[in-house]
C-alpha positions as CSV (number, residue, x, y, z in Angstrom):
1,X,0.0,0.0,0.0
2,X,1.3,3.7,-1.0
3,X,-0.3,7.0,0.5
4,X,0.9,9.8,-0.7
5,X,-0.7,13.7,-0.1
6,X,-1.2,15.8,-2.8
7,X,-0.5,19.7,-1.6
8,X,-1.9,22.4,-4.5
9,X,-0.1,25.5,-4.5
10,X,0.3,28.4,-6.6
11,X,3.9,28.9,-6.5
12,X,6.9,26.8,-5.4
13,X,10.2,28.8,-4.3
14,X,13.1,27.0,-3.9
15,X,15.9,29.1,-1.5
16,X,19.3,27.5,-1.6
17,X,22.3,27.9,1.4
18,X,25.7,27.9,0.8
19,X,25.9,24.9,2.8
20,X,24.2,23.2,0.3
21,X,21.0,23.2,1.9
22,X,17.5,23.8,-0.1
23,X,14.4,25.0,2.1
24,X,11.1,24.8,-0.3
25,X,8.7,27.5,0.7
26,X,4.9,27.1,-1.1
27,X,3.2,29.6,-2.1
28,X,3.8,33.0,-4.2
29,X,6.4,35.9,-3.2
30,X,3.7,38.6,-2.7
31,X,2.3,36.1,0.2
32,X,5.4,35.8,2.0
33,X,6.1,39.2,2.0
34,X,2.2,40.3,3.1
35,X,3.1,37.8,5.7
36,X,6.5,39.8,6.5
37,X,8.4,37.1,5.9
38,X,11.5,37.9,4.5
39,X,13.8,35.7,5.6
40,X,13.6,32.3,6.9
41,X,16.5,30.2,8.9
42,X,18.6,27.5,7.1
43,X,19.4,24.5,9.6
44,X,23.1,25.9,9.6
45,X,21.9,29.0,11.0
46,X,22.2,30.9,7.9
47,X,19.4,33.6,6.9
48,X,17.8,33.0,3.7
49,X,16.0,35.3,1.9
50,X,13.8,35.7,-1.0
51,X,17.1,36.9,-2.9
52,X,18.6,33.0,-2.1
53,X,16.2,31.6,-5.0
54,X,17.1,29.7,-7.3
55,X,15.8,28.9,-10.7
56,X,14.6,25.3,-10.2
57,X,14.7,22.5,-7.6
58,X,13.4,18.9,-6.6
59,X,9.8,18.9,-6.8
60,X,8.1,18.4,-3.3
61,X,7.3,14.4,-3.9
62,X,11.4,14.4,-4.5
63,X,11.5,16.1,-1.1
64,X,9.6,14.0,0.8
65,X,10.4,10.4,2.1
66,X,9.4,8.5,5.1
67,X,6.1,7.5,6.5
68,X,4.2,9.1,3.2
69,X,6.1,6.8,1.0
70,X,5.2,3.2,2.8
71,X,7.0,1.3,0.0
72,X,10.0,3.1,0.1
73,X,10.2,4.8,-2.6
């Protein structure tokens, strides 16, 4: 058996650390920033910010693994 959750968004934005580190943030840029968030904390400790994007990255489901992927995958 496979679950896996389906999560609509109008926007993905893909921040990237020098560390190497990726943080996915859903939704558009004008939210975010209505939401004054402009800059989110990488796992290193590093501030990210909306000027960290980069063009593309994995797709959520590439994201994701663990208990939403029973078989593995």
């Amino acid at each position: 058996m496979r679950r896996s959750w389906e999560i609509e968004t109008s926007e993905r934005i893909v921040l990237e650390c020098g560390c190497g580190e990726r943080l996915v943030l859903l939704g558009r840029e004008d939210d975010w920033y209505a939401e004054g968030r402009g800059a989110f904390e990488c796992e290193c400790g590093e501030d990210l910010t909306l000027a960290n994007r980069v063009e593309s990255g994995p797709g959520v489901a590439d994201l994701i693994r663990g208990p939403a992927f029973l078989d593995g995958r």
